[in-house]
Structures are given as C-alpha cells and as structure tokens.
TIVO-908698 format. One record per residue (C-alpha): residue number from 1; x, y, z. Coordinates in steps of 0.05 Angstrom, whole numbers. Layout:
residues N
node n: NUM, east: X, north: Y, up: Z
...
end
This chain:
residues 424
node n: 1, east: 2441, north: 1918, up: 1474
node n: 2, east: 2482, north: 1904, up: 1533
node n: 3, east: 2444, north: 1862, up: 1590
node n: 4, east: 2417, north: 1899, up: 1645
node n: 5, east: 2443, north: 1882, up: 1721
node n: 6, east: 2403, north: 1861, up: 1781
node n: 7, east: 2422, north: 1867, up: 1848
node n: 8, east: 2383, north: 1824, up: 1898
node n: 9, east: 2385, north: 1846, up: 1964
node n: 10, east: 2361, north: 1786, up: 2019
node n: 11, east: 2371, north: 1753, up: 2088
node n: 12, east: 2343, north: 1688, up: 2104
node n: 13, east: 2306, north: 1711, up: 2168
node n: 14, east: 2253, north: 1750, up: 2117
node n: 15, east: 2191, north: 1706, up: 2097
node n: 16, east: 2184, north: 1755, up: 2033
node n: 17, east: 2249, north: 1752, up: 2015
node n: 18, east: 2245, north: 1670, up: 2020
node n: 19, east: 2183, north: 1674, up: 1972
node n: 20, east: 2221, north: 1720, up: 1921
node n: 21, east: 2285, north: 1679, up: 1922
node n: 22, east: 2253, north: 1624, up: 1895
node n: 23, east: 2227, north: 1671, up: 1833
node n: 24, east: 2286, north: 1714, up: 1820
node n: 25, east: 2336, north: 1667, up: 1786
node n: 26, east: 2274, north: 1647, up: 1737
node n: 27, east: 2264, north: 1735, up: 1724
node n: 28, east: 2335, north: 1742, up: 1714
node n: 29, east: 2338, north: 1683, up: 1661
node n: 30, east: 2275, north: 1710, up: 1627
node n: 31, east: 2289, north: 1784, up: 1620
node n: 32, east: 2366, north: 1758, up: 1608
node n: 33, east: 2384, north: 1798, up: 1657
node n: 34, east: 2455, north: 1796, up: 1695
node n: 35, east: 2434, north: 1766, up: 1772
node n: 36, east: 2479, north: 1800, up: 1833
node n: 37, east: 2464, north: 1766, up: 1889
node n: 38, east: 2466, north: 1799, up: 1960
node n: 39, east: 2467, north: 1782, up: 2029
node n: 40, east: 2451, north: 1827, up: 2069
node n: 41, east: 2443, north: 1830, up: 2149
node n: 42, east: 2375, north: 1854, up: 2153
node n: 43, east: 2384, north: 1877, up: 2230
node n: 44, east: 2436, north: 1917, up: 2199
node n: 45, east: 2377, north: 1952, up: 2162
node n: 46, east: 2331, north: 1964, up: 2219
node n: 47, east: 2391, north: 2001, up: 2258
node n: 48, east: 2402, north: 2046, up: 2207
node n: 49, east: 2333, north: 2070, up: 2202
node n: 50, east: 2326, north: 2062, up: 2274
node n: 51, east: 2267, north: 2007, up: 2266
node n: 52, east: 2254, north: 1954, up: 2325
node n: 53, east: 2290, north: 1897, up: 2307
node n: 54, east: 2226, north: 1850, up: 2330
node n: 55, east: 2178, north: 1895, up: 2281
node n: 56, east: 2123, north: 1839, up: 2278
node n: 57, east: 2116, north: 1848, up: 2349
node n: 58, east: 2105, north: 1923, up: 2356
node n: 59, east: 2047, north: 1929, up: 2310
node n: 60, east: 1975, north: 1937, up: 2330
node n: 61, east: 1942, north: 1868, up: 2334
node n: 62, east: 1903, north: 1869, up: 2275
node n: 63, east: 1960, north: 1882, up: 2228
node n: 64, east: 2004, north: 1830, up: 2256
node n: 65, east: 1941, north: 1783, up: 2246
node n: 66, east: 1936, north: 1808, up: 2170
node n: 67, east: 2017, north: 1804, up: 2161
node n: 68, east: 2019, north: 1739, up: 2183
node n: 69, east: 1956, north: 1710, up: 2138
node n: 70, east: 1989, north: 1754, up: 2079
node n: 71, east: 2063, north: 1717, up: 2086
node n: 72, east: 2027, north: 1649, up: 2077
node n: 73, east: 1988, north: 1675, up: 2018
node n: 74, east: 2051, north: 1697, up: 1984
node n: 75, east: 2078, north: 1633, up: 1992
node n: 76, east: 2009, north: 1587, up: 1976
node n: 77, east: 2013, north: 1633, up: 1915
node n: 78, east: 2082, north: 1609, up: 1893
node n: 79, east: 2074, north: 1543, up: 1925
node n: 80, east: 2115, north: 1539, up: 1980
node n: 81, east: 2110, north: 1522, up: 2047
node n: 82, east: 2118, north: 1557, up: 2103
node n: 83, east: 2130, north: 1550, up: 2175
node n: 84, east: 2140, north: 1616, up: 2233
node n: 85, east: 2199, north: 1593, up: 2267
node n: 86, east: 2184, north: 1585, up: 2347
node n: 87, east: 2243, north: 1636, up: 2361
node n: 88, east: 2246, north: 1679, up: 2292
node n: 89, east: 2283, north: 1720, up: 2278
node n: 90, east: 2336, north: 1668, up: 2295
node n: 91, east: 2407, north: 1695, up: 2292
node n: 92, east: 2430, north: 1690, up: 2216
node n: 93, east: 2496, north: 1726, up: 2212
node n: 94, east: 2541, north: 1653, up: 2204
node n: 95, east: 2497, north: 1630, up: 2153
node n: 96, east: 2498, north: 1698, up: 2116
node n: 97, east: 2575, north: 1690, up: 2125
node n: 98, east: 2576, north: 1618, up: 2091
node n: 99, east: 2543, north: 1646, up: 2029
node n: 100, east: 2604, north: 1691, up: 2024
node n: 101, east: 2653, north: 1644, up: 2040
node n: 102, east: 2617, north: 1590, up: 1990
node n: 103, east: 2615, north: 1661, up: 1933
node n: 104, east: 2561, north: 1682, up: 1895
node n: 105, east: 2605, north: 1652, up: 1835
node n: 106, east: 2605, north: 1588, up: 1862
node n: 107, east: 2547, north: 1530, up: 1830
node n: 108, east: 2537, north: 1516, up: 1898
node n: 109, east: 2512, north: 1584, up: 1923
node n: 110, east: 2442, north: 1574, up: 1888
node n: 111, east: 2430, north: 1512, up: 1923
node n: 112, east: 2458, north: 1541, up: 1991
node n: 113, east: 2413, north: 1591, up: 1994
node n: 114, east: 2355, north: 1548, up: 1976
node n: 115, east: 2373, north: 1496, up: 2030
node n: 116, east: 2378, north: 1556, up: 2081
node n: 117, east: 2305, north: 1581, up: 2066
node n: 118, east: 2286, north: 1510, up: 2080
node n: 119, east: 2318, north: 1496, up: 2129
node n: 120, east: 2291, north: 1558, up: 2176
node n: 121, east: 2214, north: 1573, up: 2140
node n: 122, east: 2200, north: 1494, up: 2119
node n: 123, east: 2237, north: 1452, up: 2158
node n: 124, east: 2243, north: 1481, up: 2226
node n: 125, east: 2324, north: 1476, up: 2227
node n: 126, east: 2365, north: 1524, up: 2277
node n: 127, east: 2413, north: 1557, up: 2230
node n: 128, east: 2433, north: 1612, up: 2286
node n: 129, east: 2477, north: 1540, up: 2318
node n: 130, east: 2532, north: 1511, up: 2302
node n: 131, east: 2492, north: 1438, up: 2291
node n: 132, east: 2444, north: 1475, up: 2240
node n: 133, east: 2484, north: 1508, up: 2206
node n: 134, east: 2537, north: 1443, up: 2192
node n: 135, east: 2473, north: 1402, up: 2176
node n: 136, east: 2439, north: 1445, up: 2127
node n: 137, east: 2517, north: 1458, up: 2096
node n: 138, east: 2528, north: 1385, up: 2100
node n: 139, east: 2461, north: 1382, up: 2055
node n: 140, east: 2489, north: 1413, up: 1988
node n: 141, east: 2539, north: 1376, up: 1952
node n: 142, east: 2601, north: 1401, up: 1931
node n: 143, east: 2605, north: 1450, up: 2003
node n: 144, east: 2668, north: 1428, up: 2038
node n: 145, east: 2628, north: 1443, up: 2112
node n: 146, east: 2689, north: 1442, up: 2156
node n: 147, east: 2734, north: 1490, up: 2116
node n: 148, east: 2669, north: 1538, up: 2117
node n: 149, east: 2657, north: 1533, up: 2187
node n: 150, east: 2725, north: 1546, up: 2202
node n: 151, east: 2729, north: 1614, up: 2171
node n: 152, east: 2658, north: 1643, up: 2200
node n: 153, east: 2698, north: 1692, up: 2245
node n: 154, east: 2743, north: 1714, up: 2186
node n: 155, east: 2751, north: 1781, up: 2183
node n: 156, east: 2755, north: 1796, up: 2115
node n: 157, east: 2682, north: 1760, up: 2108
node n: 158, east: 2657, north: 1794, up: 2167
node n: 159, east: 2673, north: 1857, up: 2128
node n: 160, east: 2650, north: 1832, up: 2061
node n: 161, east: 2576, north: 1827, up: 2094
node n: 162, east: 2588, north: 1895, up: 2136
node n: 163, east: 2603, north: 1929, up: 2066
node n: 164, east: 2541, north: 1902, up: 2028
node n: 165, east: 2491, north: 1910, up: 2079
node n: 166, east: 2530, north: 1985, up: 2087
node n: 167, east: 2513, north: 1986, up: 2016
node n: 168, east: 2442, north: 1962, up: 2012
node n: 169, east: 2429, north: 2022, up: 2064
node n: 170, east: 2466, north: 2066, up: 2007
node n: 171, east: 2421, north: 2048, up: 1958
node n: 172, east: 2360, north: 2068, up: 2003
node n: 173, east: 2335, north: 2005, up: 2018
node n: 174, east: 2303, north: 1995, up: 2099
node n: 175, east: 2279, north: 1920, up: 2083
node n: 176, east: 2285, north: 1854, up: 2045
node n: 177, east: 2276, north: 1835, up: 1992
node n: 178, east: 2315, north: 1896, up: 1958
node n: 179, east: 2315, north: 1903, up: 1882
node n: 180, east: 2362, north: 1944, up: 1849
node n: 181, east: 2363, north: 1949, up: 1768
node n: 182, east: 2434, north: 1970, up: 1737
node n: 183, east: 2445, north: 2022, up: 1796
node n: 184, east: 2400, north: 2075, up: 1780
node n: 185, east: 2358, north: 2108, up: 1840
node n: 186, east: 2295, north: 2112, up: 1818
node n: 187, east: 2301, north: 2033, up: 1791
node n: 188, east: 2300, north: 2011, up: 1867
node n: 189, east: 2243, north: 1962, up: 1885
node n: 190, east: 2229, north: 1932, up: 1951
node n: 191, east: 2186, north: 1872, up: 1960
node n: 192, east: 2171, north: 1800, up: 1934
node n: 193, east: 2102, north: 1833, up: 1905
node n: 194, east: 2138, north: 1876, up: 1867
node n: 195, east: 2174, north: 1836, up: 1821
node n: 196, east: 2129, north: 1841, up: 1768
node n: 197, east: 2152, north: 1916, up: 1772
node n: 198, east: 2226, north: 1894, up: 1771
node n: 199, east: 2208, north: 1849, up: 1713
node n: 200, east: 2179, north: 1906, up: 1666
node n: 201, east: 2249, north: 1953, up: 1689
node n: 202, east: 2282, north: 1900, up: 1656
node n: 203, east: 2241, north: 1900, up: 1591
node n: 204, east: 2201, north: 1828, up: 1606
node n: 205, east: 2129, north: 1826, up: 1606
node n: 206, east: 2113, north: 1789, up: 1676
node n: 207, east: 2059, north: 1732, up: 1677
node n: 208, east: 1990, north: 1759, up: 1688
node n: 209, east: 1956, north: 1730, up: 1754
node n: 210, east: 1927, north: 1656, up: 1745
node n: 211, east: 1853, north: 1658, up: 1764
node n: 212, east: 1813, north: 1617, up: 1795
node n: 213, east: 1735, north: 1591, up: 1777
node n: 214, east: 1689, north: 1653, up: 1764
node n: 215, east: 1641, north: 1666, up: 1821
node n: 216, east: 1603, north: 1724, up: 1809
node n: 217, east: 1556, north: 1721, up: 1878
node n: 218, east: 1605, north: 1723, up: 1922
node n: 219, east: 1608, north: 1801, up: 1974
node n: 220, east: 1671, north: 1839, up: 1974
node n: 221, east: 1669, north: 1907, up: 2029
node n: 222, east: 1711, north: 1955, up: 2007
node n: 223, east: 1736, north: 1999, up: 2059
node n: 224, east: 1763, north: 2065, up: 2040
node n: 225, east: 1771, north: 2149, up: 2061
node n: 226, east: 1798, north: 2196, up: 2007
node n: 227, east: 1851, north: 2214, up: 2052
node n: 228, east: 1887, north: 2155, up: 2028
node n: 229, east: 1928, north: 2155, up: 1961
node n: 230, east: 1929, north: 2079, up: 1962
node n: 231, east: 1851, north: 2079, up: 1970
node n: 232, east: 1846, north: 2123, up: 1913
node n: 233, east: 1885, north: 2065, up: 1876
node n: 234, east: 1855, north: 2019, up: 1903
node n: 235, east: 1782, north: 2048, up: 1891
node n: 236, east: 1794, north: 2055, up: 1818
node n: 237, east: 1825, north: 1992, up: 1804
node n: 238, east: 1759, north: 1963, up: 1838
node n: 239, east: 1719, north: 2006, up: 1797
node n: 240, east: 1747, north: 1973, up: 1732
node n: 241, east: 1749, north: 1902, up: 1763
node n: 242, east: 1689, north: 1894, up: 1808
node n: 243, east: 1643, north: 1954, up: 1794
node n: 244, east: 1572, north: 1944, up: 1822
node n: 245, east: 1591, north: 1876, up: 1859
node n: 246, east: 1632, north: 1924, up: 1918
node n: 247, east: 1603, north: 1948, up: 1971
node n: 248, east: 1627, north: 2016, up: 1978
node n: 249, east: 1645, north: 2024, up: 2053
node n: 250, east: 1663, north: 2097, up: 2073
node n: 251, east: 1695, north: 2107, up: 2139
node n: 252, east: 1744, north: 2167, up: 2186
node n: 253, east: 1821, north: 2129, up: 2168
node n: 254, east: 1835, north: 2167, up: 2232
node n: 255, east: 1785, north: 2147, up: 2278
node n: 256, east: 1804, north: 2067, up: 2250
node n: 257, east: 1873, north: 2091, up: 2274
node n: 258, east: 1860, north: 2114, up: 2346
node n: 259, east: 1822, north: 2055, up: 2363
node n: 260, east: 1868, north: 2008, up: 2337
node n: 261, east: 1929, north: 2046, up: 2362
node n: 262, east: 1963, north: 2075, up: 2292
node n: 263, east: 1999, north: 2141, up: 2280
node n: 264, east: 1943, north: 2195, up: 2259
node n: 265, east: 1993, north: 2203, up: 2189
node n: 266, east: 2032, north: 2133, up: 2181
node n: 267, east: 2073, north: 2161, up: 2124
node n: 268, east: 2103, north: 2212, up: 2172
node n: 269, east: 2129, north: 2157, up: 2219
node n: 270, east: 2162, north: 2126, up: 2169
node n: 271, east: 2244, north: 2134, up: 2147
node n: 272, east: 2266, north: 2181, up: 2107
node n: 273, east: 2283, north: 2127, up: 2055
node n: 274, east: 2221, north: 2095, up: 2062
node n: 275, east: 2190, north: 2157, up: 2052
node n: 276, east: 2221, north: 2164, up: 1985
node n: 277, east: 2203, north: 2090, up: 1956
node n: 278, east: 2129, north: 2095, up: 1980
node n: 279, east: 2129, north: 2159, up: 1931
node n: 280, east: 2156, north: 2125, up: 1877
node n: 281, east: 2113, north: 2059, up: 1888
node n: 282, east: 2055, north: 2104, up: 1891
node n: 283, east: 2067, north: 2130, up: 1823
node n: 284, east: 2090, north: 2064, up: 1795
node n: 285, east: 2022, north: 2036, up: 1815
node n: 286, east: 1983, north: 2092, up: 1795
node n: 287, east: 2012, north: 2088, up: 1722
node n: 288, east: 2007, north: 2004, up: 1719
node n: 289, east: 1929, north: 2024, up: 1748
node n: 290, east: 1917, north: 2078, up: 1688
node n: 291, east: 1904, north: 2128, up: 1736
node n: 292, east: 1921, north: 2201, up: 1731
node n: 293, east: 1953, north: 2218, up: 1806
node n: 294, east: 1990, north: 2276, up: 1830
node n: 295, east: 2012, north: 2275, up: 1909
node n: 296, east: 1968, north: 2342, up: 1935
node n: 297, east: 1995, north: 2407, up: 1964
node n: 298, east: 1949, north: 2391, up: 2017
node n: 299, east: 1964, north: 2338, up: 2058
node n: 300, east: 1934, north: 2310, up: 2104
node n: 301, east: 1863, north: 2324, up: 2087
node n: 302, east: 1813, north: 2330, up: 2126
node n: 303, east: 1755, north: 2277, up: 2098
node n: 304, east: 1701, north: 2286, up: 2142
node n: 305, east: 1647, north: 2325, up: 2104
node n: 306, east: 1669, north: 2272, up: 2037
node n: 307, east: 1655, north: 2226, up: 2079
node n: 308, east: 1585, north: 2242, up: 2103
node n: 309, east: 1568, north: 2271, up: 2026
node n: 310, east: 1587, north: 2200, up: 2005
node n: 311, east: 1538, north: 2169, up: 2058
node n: 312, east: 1480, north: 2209, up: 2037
node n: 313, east: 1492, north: 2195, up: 1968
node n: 314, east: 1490, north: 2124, up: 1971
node n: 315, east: 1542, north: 2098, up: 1940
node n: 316, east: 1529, north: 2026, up: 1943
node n: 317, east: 1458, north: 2042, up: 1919
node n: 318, east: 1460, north: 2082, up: 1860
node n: 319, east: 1514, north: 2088, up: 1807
node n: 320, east: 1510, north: 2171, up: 1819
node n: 321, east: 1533, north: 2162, up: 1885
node n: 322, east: 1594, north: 2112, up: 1863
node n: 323, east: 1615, north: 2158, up: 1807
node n: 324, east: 1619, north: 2209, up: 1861
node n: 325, east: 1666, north: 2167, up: 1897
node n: 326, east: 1706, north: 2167, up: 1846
node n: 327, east: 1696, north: 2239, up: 1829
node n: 328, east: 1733, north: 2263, up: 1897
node n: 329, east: 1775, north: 2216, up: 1897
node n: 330, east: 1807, north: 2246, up: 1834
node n: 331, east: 1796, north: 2317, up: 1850
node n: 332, east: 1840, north: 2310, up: 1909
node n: 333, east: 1891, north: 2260, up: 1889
node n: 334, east: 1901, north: 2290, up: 1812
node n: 335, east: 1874, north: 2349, up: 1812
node n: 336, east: 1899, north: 2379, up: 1878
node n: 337, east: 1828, north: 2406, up: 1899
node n: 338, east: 1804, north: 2421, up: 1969
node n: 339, east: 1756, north: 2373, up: 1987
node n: 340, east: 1747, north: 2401, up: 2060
node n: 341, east: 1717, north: 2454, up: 2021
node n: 342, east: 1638, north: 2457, up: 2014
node n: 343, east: 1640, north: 2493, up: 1949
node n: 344, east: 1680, north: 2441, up: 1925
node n: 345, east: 1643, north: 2386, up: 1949
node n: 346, east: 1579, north: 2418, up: 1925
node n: 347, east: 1603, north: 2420, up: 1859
node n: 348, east: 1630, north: 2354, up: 1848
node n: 349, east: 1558, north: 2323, up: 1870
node n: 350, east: 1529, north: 2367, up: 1811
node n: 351, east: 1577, north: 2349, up: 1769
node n: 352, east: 1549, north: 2265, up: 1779
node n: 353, east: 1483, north: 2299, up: 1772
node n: 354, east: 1460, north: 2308, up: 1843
node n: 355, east: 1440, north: 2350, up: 1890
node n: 356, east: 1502, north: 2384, up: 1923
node n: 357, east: 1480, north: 2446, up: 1950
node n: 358, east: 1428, north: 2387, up: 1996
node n: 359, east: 1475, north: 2338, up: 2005
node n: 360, east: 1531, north: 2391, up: 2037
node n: 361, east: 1475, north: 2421, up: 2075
node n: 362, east: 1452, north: 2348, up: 2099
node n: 363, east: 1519, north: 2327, up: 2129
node n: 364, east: 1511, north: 2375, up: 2188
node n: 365, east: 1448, north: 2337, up: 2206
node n: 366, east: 1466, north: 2295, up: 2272
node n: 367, east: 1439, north: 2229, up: 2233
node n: 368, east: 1475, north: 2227, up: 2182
node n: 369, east: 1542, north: 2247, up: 2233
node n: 370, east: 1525, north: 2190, up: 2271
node n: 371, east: 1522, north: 2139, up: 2206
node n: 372, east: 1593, north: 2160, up: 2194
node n: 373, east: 1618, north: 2137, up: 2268
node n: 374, east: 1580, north: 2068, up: 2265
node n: 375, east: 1605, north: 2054, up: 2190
node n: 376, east: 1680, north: 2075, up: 2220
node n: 377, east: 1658, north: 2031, up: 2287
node n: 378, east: 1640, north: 1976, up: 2238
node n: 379, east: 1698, north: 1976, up: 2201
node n: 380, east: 1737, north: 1969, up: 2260
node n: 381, east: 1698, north: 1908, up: 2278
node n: 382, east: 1718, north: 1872, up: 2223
node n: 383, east: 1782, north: 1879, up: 2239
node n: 384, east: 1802, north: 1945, up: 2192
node n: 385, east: 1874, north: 1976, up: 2206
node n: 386, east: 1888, north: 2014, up: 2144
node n: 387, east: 1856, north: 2037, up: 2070
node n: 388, east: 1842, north: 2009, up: 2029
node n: 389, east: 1815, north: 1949, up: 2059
node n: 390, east: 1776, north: 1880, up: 2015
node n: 391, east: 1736, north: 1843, up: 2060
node n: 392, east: 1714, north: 1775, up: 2026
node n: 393, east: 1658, north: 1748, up: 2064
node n: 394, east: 1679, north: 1666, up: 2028
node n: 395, east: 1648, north: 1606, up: 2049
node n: 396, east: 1704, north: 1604, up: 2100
node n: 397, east: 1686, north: 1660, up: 2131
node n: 398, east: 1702, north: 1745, up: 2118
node n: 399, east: 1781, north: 1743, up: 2090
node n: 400, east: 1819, north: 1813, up: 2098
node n: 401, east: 1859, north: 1842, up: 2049
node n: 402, east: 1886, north: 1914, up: 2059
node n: 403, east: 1914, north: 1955, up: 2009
node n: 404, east: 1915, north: 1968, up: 1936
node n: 405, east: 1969, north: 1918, up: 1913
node n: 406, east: 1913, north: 1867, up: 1948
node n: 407, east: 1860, north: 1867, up: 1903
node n: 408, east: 1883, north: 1816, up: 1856
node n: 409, east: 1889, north: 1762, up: 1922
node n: 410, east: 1820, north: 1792, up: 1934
node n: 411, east: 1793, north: 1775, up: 1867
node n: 412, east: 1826, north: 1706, up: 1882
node n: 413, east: 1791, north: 1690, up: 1949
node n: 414, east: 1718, north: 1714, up: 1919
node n: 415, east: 1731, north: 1662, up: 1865
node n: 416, east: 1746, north: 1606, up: 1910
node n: 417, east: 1814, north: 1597, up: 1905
node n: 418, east: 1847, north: 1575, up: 1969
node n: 419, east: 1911, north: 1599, up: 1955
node n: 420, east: 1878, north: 1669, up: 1974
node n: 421, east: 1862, north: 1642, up: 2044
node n: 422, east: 1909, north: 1581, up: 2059
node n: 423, east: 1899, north: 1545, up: 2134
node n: 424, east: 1950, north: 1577, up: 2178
end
C-alpha cells in the first residue's frame, strides 16, 4: 500500500502550531506517512476570512484568560516551554521566506524551523529584524546566512509563500496548525489537539493520555445547557469517566453570553469554512466519544424549561435526575426532538421514572425561575464563557477548562498533575 501524504500547514507566530511542530515529524515517521511541510502566512489567513489580525485581543476577558492558561498547558503537556512574546504577533514573513529559500528538502529545514519556534516562544528573539533573523539563521549549521538574507525580497519566494498560504485558504483552512491527509476534503484537521485525529486518518493508533496519581476526592463543576452540541459531548464523555463525582451544573448558555459579551449563536459568527470543520470535528468527536449525534433541524433551541426540569430534578442528587440529563441531551442532539416542548419534556422525565407531568408544571413556579438565574449568575462568577465548562476546584485553587476536547486536561488537574495547571 502506497504511503499516505501529510500536508502541514504552520507559521511561527502560532503557539499551537509551535506545540504541534515539535510532534508532527515523530506522527509522520510512525504512521510512515509522507511529511509536506508548509509555511504559511497566517495573516494571510485571517484576511481571507476577514478575522482581526490581533484575535487574542478582541475576545471577551475571560476567554483570553482561559486561551492563554490553555497554550501553556499544551505545551507543559509536551514539555516545552513557552514564553508570550512582549510584541506578538511579531512580523514573520522573512523568516517564513528563509524556510523557502533554505527548502523543505533541505536537512537543514527541520532544524530551521525548530530554532525559529525557539527563538520567538522560548527564547525571546526578534525574528521580525534583520539581527534576529541572521542570529537564529546563524544558529543551524549548514545555513549559508548571508546568501539567505540576500534573497528575502526575491520574488519568486515571495510568490512561493503567496501561493501556499493561497492554497492553505483552498483547502479550507482559517488557522494554524492545518492538517491535510493525501488531499481529500473531509481529511482536513485543524489544531495541535487534533493530531491524535490526524494520526488515526493515517491508520496509527495515537498514544493514549499519560495519567497522573488517582485522586478520587477531588470536585469537578460541570457546566453545561443542551443547547450546546459540544456539551452534549462533553456531558457523556463525563458520564463514562467521572459519573457521580461531577457536579452537574445547569445554566442559560445565553444569558453566560450577554454578560460576558459573546454572540447569542457563536457558530453563526464564524467563517463559512470554519463553519464546515466545526461540523466535521463535531462528528469526529462524537464517533471517538461513542455517541450517537445527529446536528437537529432545530437550531438554536430554546433550553429554558430543560433547564429548570433539570433543576427540580436534582441532578447532582439523585442518579434519576442525571440520567435525565442525559436523556435530553440525546433527544435533541440524536434524535432531533423538541425539547422546548412540554410534552416532550414531560415524557422524557417518565421515561427516567419521574414525575414529568410535576416537574413541567413546577418550572413555572417563580422559585425554581429564580434558581436558574443564580446557577447561570454563578457560573458566570467562576469565570464561565462557553459549554461545556470543567471547573477543578485543586489544591491550587478552581482550574477552568471549557469544552469537550478538555476533559482529559480536566481529569489531569483533579489528579494532581501540574501539567494541567502549569504557573504562568
């Protein structure tokens, strides 16, 4: 059988695609894979799909705060250090241009690119000027530095890295690090926490996660609405994993996004090509989670009377009212059911063996309305942006992780293991 290709989409200004450049060559080796390296001009990306070229500094406060913890896990996990440049993103056009000049062909490229990441995420190096870019050059052997230099405003390589970022946008990608397996468009992958997905395209079996010492005492919030296909994910993945030890936290996913300033449906802000791969992460996910998952004809849902059903339930209390959770969660997210509607609702409570034709009536009661704006107020508090959301409360002190494709670093952090919660 004829190896399988792998195009690599990165630029050195990406923290993510610094972590997964220092994993890739290993993935390619292991799955025997054919490795095409390509630089890419990531502001290149951003114009094309019309996204701020500073996009750390134009989210809300709270998800800059998680980003930023969540780049240095990435990195603790693969043990690397990592530094935010004062002035990032610096300028890194010449030194995308030396990799092309140097050639992806060349023994030297490898090391290049490795002394680049360095030099801007470890070692603090200007590689937008000329003295940063000759010293970390001067750093590899075998790079003759002043015949590179000289040809950074050669046209044909100026073209070269027009043409492959022109073609990362092509292939759909909107960020680094891009992943493409032998050109197909559904095998397109975007992410250093996806490679284990990239991995499995290419017929390896990726390393399971590397636990830390059990601690079985240790809280973990879970923060979810059933509006949210990666809280259903994330919700049933915890269910299998965690079970009784979560603390099932209901809340309004658009009242958390008002006060923290968030588009009422995220998704629809996003590019159309973004658009596309979130779909076909979502179903990647849902089949490497085991669960059945089938995007609704009605979207968005309105979650409010779930919501309160789920509060007066109990789900943290009783194992009915968790298997309820679970319950609506599937009826909207893979069975396409209405779960605005009280007949609905009412029936998926019997169905867990409860009351439903109480527990609808009960969620008009003012109390129980109210319990529903202080869990959302609450959830806020802790510094919630999104669903679904792990809060850790670790002898360090509560550690948030949001989304689905968190739990694992979750898991990590309730068992101790810094790497989950490295000092920034």
């Amino acid at each position: 059988m004829a190896a399988k290709s792998l195009r690599f989409y990165f630029d050195i200004t990406c923290p993510y695609a610094y972590v997964a450049s220092t994993k890739v060559e290993a993935l390619a080796e292991r799955t025997h894979a054919t490795l095409e390296p390509r630089p890419i001009l990531l502001g290149g990306l951003f114009r094309a799909h019309a996204t701020p070229q500073k996009l750390f500094a134009t989210l809300p406060p709270a998800k800059a705060r998680h980003n930023f913890a969540d780049m240095h896990r990435q990195a603790a996990l693969a043990g690397l250090r990592l530094e935010m440049p004062a002035n990032h993103p610096l300028r890194s056009v010449e030194a995308l241009r030396a990799l092309l000049i140097v050639g992806v062909e060349s023994p030297t490229f490898w090391p290049l690119v490795h002394a680049l990441y360095r030099a801007y995420w470890v070692e603090g190096v200007d590689i937008s000027t000329p003295e940063g870019l000759r010293h970390v050059l001067a750093s590899v052997p075998g790079i003759e530095v002043e015949a590179v230099l000289a040809r950074l405003d050669d046209p044909a390589i100026k073209q070269d890295l027009r043409e492959r970022t022109d073609e990362a946008i092509a292939a759909g990608l909107f960020g680094v690090p891009g992943f493409v397996v032998d050109d197909h468009d559904d095998q397109l992958y975007w992410g250093a926490d996806r490679m284990d997905q990239v991995e499995r395209a290419l017929g390896g079996d990726p390393p399971k996660p590397t636990l830390g010492p059990a601690d079985a005492t240790t809280p973990i919030d879970l923060w979810f609405d059933y509006s949210s296909p990666f809280a259903y994910l994330g919700c049933h993945m915890a269910e299998a994993r965690l079970g009784e030890r979560v603390r099932w936290r209901p809340m309004l996913l658009g009242a958390v996004f008002k006060q923290v300033g968030t588009a009422d449906v995220p998704m629809f802000e996003q590019s159309a090509a973004k658009r596309k791969l979130t779909a076909a992460d979502l179903h990647r996910q849902a089949a490497d989670a085991g669960a059945p998952f089938s995007f609704p004809s009605r979207f968005p849902m309105n979650s409010v009377l779930a919501l309160r059903v789920t509060l007066l339930a109990g789900a943290h209390e009783s194992a009915a009212g968790r298997q309820l959770v679970h319950r609506i969660f599937r009826a909207y997210w893979a069975e396409d059911r209405d779960i605005a509607n009280p007949e609905v609702i009412r029936e998926l409570c019997d169905a867990c063996g409860l009351d439903g034709a109480a527990l609808v009536a009960g969620a008009s009661d003012p109390a129980i309305k109210d319990a529903l704006r202080r869990s959302t107020d609450e959830a806020v508090q802790a510094g919630v942006f999104g669903a679904p959301t792990f809060v850790v409360h670790t002898d360090a002190g509560p550690k948030l992780f949001w989304g689905a494709d968190r739990l694992e670093l979750a898991l990590l952090a309730a068992r101790g293991d810094r790497r989950a919660y490295p000092e920034v």
